[in-house]
LUMDRENKOL-169477 format. One record per atom (N, C-alpha, C): atom name; chain; residue number from 1; x, y, z. Coordinates in nm, 3 decimals. Atoms other than C-alpha are relative to their C-alpha. Example, Ala and Ser with C-alpha at 12.3 -4.5 7.8 and 13.67 -1.06 7.14 Angstrom:
BEGIN
ATOM   atom   kette    nr        c1        c2        c3
ATOM      N       A     1     0.089    -0.119     0.000
ATOM     CA       A     1     1.230    -0.450     0.780
ATOM      C       A     1     0.090     0.120     0.000
ATOM      N       A     2    -0.082    -0.119    -0.006
ATOM     CA       A     2     1.367    -0.106     0.714
ATOM      C       A     2    -0.077     0.109     0.073
//
This chain:
BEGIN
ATOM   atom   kette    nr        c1        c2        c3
ATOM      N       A     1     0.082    -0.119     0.000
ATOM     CA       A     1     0.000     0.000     0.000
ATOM      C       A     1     0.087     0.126     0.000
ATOM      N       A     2    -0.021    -0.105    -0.016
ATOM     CA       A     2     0.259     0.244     0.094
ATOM      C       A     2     0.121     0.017    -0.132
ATOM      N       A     3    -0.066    -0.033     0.117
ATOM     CA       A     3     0.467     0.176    -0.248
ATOM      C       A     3    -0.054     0.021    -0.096
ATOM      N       A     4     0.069    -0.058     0.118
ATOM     CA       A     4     0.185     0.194    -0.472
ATOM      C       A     4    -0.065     0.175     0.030
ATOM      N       A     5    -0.005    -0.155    -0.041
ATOM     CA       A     5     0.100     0.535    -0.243
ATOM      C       A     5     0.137     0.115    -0.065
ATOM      N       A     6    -0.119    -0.051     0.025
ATOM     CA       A     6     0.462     0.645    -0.326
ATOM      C       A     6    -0.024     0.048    -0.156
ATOM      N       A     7    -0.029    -0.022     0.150
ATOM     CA       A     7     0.450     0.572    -0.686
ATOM      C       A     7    -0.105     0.105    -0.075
ATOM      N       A     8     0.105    -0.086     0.045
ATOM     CA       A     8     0.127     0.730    -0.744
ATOM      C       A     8    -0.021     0.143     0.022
ATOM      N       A     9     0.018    -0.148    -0.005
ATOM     CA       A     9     0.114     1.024    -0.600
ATOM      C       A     9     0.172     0.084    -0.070
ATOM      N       A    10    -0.107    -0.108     0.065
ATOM     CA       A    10     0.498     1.125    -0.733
ATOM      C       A    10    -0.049    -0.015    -0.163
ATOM      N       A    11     0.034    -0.002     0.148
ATOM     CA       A    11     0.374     0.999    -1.099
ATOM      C       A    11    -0.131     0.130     0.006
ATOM      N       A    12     0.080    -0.155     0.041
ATOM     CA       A    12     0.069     1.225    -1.031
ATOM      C       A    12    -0.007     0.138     0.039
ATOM      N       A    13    -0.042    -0.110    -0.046
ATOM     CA       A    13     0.222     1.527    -0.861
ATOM      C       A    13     0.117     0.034    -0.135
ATOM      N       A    14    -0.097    -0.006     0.082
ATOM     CA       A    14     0.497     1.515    -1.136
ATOM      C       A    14    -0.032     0.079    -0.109
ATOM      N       A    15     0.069     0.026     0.144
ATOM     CA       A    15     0.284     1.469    -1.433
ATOM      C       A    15    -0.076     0.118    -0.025
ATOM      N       A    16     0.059    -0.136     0.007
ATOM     CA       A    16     0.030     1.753    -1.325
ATOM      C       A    16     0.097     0.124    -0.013
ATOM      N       A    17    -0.089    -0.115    -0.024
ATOM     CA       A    17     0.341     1.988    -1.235
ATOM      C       A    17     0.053     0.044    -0.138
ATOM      N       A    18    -0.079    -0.013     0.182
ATOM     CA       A    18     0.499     1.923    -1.628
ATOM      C       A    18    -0.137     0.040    -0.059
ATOM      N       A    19     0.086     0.007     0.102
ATOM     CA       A    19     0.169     1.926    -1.777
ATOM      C       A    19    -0.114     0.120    -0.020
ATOM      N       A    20     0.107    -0.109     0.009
ATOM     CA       A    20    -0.093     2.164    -1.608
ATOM      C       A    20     0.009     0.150    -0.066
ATOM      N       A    21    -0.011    -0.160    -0.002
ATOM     CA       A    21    -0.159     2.550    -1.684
ATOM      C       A    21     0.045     0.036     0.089
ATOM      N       A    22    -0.113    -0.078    -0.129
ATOM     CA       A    22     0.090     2.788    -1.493
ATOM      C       A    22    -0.128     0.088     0.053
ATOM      N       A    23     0.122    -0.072    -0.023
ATOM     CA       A    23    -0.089     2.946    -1.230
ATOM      C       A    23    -0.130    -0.031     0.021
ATOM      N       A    24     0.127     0.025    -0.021
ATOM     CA       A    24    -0.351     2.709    -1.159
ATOM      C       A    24     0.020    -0.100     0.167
ATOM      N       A    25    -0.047     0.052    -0.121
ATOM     CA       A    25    -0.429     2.558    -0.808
ATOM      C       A    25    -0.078    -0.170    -0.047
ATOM      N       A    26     0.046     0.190     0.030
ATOM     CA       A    26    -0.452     2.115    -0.801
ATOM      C       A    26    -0.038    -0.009     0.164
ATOM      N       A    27     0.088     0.020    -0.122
ATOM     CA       A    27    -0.621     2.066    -0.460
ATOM      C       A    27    -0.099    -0.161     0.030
ATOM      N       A    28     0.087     0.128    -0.007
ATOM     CA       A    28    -0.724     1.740    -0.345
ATOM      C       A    28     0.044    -0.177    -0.024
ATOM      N       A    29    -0.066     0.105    -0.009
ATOM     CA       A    29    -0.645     1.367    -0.324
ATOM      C       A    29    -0.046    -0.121    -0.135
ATOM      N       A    30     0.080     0.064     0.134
ATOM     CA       A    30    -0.850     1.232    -0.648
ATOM      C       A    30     0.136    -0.078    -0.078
ATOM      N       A    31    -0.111     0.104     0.088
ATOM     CA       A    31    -0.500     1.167    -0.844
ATOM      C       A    31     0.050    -0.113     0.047
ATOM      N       A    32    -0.010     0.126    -0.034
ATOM     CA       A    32    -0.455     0.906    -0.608
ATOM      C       A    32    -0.152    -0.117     0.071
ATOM      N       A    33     0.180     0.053     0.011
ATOM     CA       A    33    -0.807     0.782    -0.577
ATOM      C       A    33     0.044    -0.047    -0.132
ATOM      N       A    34    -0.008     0.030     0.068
ATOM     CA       A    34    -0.735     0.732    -0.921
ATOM      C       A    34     0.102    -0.043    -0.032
ATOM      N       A    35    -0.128     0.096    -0.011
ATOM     CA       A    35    -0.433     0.577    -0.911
ATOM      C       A    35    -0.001    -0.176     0.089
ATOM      N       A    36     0.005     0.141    -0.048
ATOM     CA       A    36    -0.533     0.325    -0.668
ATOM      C       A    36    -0.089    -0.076    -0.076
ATOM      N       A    37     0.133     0.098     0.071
ATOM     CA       A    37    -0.834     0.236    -0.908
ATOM      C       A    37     0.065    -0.052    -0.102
ATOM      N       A    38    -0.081     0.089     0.114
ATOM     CA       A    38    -0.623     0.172    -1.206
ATOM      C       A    38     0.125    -0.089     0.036
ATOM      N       A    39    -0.091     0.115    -0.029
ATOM     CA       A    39    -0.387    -0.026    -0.994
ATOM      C       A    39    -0.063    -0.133     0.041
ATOM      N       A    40     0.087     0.200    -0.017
ATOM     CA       A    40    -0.639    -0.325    -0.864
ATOM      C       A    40    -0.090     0.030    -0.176
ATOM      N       A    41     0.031     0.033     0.130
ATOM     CA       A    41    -0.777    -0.247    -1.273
ATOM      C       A    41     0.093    -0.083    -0.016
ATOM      N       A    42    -0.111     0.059     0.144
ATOM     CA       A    42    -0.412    -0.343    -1.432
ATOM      C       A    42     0.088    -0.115     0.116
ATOM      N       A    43    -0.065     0.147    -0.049
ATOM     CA       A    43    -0.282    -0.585    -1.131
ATOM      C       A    43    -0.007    -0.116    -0.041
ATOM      N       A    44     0.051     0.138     0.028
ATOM     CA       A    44    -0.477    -0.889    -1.255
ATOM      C       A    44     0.056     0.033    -0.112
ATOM      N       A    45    -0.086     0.027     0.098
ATOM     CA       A    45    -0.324    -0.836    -1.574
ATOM      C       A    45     0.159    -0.010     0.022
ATOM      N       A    46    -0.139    -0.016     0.011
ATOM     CA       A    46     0.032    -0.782    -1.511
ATOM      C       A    46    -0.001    -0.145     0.134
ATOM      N       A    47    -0.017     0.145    -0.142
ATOM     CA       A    47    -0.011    -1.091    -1.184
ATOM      C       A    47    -0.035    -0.142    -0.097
ATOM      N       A    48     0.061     0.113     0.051
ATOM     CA       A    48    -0.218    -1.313    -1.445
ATOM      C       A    48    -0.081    -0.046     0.124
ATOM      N       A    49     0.024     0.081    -0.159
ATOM     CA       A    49    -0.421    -1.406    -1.102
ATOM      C       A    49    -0.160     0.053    -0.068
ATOM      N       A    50     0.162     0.006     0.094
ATOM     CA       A    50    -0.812    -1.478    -1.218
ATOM      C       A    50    -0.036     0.120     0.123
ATOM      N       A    51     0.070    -0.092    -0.115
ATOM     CA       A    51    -0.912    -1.321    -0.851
ATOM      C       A    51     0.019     0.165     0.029
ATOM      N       A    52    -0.010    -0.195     0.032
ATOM     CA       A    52    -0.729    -0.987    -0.885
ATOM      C       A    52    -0.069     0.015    -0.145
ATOM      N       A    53     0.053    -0.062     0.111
ATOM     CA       A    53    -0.894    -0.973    -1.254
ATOM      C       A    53    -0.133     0.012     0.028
ATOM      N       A    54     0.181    -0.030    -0.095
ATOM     CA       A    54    -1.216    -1.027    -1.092
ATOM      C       A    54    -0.039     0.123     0.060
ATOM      N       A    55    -0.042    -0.107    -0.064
ATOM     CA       A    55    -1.117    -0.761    -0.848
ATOM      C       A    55    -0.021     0.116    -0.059
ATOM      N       A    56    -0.065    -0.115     0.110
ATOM     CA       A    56    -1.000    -0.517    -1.163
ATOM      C       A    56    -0.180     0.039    -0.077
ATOM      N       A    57     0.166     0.014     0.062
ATOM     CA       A    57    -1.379    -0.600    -1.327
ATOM      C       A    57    -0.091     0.069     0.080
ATOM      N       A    58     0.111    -0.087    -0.104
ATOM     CA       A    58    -1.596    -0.513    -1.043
ATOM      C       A    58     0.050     0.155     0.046
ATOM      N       A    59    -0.081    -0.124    -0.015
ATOM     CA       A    59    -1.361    -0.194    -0.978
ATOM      C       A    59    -0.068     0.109    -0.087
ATOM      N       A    60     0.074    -0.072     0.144
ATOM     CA       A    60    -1.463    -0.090    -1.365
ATOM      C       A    60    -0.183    -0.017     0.009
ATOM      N       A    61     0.106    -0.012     0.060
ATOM     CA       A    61    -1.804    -0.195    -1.346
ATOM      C       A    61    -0.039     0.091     0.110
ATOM      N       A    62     0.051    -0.063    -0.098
ATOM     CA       A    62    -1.843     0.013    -1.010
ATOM      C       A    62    -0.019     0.139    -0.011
ATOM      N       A    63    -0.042    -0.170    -0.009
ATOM     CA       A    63    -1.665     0.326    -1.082
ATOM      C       A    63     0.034    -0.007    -0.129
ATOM      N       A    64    -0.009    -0.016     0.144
ATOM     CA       A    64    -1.605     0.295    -1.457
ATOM      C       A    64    -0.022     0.141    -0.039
ATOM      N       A    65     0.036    -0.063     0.049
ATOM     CA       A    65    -1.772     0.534    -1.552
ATOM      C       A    65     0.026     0.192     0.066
ATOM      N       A    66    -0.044    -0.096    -0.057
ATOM     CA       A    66    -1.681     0.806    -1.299
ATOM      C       A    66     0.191     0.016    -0.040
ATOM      N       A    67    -0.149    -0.005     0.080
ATOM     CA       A    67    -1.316     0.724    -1.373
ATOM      C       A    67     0.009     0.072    -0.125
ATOM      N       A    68    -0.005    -0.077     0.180
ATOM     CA       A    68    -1.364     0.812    -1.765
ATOM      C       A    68    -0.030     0.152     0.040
ATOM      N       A    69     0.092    -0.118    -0.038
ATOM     CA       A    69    -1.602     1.107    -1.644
ATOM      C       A    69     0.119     0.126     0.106
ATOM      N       A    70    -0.089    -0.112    -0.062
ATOM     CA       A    70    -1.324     1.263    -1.439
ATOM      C       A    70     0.137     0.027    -0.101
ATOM      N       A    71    -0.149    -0.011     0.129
ATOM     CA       A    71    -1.035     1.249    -1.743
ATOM      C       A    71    -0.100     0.165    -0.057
ATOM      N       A    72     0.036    -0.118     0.045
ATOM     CA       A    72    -1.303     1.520    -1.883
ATOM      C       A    72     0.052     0.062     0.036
ATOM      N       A    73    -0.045    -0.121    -0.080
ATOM     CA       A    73    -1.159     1.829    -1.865
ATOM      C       A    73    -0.151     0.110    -0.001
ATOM      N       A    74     0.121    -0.083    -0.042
ATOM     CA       A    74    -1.424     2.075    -1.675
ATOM      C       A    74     0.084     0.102     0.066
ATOM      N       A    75    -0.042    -0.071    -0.056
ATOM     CA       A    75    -1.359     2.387    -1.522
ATOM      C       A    75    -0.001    -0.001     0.138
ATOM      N       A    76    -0.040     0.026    -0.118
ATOM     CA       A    76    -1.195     2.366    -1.146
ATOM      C       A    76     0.005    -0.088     0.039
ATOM      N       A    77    -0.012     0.169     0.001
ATOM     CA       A    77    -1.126     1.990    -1.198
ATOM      C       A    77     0.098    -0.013    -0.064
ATOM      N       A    78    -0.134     0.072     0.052
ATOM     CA       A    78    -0.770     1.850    -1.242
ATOM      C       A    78     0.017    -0.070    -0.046
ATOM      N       A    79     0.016     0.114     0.095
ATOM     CA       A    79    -0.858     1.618    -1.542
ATOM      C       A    79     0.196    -0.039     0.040
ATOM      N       A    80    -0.113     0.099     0.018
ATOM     CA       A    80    -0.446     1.626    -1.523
ATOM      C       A    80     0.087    -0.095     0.112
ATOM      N       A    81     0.031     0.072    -0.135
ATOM     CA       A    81    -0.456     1.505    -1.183
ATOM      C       A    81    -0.006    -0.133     0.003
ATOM      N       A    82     0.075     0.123     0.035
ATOM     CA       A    82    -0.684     1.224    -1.263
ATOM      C       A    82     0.077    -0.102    -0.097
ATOM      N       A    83    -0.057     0.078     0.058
ATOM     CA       A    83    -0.506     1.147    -1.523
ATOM      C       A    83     0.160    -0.054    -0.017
ATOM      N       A    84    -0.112     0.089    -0.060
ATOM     CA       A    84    -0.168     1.082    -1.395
ATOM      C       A    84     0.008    -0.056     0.071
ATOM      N       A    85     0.001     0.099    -0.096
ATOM     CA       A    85    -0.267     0.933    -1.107
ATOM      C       A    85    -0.085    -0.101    -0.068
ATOM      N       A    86     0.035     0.215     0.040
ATOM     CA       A    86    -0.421     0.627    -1.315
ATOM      C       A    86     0.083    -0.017    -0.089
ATOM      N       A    87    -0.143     0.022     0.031
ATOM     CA       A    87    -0.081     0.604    -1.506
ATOM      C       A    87     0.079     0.018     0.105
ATOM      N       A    88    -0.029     0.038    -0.058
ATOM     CA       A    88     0.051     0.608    -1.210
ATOM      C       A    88    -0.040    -0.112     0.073
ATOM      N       A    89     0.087     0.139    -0.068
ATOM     CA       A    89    -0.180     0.316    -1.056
ATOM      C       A    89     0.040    -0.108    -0.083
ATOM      N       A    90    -0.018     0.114     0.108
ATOM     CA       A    90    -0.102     0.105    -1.419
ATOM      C       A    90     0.189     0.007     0.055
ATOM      N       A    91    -0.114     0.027    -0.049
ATOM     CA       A    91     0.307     0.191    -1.323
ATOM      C       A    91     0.046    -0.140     0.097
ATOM      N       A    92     0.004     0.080    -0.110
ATOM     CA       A    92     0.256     0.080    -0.979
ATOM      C       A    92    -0.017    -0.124     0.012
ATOM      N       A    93     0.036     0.188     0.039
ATOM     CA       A    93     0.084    -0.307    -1.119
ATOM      C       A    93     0.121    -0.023    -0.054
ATOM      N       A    94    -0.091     0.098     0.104
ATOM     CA       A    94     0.356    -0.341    -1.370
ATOM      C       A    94     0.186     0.004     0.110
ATOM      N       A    95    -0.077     0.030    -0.042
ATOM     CA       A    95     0.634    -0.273    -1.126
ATOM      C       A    95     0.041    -0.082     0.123
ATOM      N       A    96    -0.009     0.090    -0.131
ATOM     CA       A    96     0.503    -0.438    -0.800
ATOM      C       A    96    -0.055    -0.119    -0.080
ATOM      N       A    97     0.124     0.110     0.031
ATOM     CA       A    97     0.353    -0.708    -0.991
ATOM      C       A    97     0.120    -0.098     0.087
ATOM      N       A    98    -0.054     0.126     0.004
ATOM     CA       A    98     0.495    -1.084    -0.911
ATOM      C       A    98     0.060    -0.045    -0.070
ATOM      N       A    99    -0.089     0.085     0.049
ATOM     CA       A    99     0.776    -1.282    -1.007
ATOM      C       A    99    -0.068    -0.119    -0.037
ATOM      N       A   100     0.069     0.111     0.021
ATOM     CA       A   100     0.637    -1.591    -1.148
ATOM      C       A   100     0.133    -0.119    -0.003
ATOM      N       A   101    -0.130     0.080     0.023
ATOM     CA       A   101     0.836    -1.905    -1.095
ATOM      C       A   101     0.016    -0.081    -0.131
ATOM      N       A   102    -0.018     0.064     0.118
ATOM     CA       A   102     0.997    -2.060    -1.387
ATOM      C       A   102    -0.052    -0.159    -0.030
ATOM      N       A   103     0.048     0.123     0.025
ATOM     CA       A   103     0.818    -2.375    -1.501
ATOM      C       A   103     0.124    -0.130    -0.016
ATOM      N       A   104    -0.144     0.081    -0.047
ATOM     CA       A   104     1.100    -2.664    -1.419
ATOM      C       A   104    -0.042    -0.074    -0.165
ATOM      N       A   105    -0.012     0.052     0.183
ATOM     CA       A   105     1.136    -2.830    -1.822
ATOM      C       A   105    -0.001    -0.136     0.063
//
């Protein structure tokens, strides 16, 4: 928890800092709200593990749609927020994922 916290919030503190308008205020913990959602999304893929893809499914079918719905950009909403913290959440799967052991020949 506290390395996918790490990764996420510097990928989405980073990402907003390079990316946003100068001069605008980012307020709020959403980029990692959305970071942790696209990390139980892209775990079951990068683990191969049926139960985290299960996990990743009900995640999308819960909040799906709020996820997409916050990438909009609206006025006094950090679409770039949102949207580095769930590239940071997909980071976070592919670098904590699991070692898999080698199948013995």
């Amino acid at each position: 928890m506290l390395a996918v916290t790490a990764i996420v919030g510097l990928v989405s503190g980073l990402g907003t800092w390079l990316v946003a308008p100068e001069f605008t205020l980012h307020i709020g913990a959403s980029g990692v709200v959305f970071g942790y959602a696209t990390y139980l999304i892209s775990r079951g893929v990068f683990n191969r593990d049926a139960l985290e893809l299960a996990v990743g499914l009900i995640v999308v079918l819960v909040w799906g749609t709020a996820l997409l719905g916050g990438l909009r950009p609206e006025d006094g909403i950090s679409w770039q927020g949102h949207l580095f913290g769930a590239i940071g959440g997909v980071i976070a799967a592919r670098v904590l994922r699991r070692e898999r052991a080698p199948v013995p020949a």
